[in-house]
C-alpha positions in Angstrom: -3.1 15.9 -17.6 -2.0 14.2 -20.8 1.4 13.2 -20.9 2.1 13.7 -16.9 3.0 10.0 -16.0 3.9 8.2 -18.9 3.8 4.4 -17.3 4.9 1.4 -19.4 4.0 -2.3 -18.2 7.1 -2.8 -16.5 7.0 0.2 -14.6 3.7 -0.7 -13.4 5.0 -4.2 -12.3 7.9 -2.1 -10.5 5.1 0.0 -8.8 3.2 -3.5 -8.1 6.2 -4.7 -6.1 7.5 -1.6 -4.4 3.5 -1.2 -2.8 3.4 -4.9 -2.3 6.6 -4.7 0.0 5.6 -1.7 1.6 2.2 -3.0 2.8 4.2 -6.6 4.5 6.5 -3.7 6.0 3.5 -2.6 7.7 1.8 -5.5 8.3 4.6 -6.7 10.2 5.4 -3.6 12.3 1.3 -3.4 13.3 1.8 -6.9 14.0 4.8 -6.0 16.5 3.4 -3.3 18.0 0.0 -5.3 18.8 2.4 -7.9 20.4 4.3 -5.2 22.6 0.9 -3.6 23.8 -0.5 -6.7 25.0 -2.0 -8.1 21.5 -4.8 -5.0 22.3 -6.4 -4.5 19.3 -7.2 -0.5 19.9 -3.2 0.0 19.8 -3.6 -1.1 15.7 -6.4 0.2 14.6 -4.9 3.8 13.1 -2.2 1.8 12.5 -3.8 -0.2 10.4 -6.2 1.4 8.7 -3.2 3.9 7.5 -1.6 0.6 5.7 -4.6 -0.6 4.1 -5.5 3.1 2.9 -2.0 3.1 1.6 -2.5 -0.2 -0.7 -5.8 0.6 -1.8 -4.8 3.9 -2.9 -2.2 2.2 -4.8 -4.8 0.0 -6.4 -7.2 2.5 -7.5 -4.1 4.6 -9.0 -3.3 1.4 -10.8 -6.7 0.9 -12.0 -6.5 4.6 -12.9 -3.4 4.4 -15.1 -3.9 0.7 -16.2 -6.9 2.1 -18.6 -4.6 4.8 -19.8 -2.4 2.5 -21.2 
């Protein structure tokens, strides 16, 4: 939709960050949580899939908007 999300550099960088932060949020409570289950690696899998599918859904929005600018 033209006009929907007007993003300007530094709101992407803002974007950039905020995911960036979120994903080593994540990172670290998978990382916990693999520790309190015994470091079993079928505890983190959803887990982590759900963070990575988070940050690469950021990416390809970025991508997305980054040619629209």
């Amino acid at each position: 939709m033209d006009g929907f999300a007007f993003e300007t550099n530094m709101l992407l960088g803002a974007d950039l960050m905020i995911s960036v932060c979120d994903l080593l949020g994540d990172v670290i409570l998978v990382y916990r949580c693999w520790v309190m289950w015994g470091r079993s690696y079928w505890v983190v899998v959803l887990p982590g899939l759900s963070a990575a599918a988070g940050f690469g859904k950021f990416v390809y929005s970025l991508l997305y908007v980054g040619t629209e600018l």
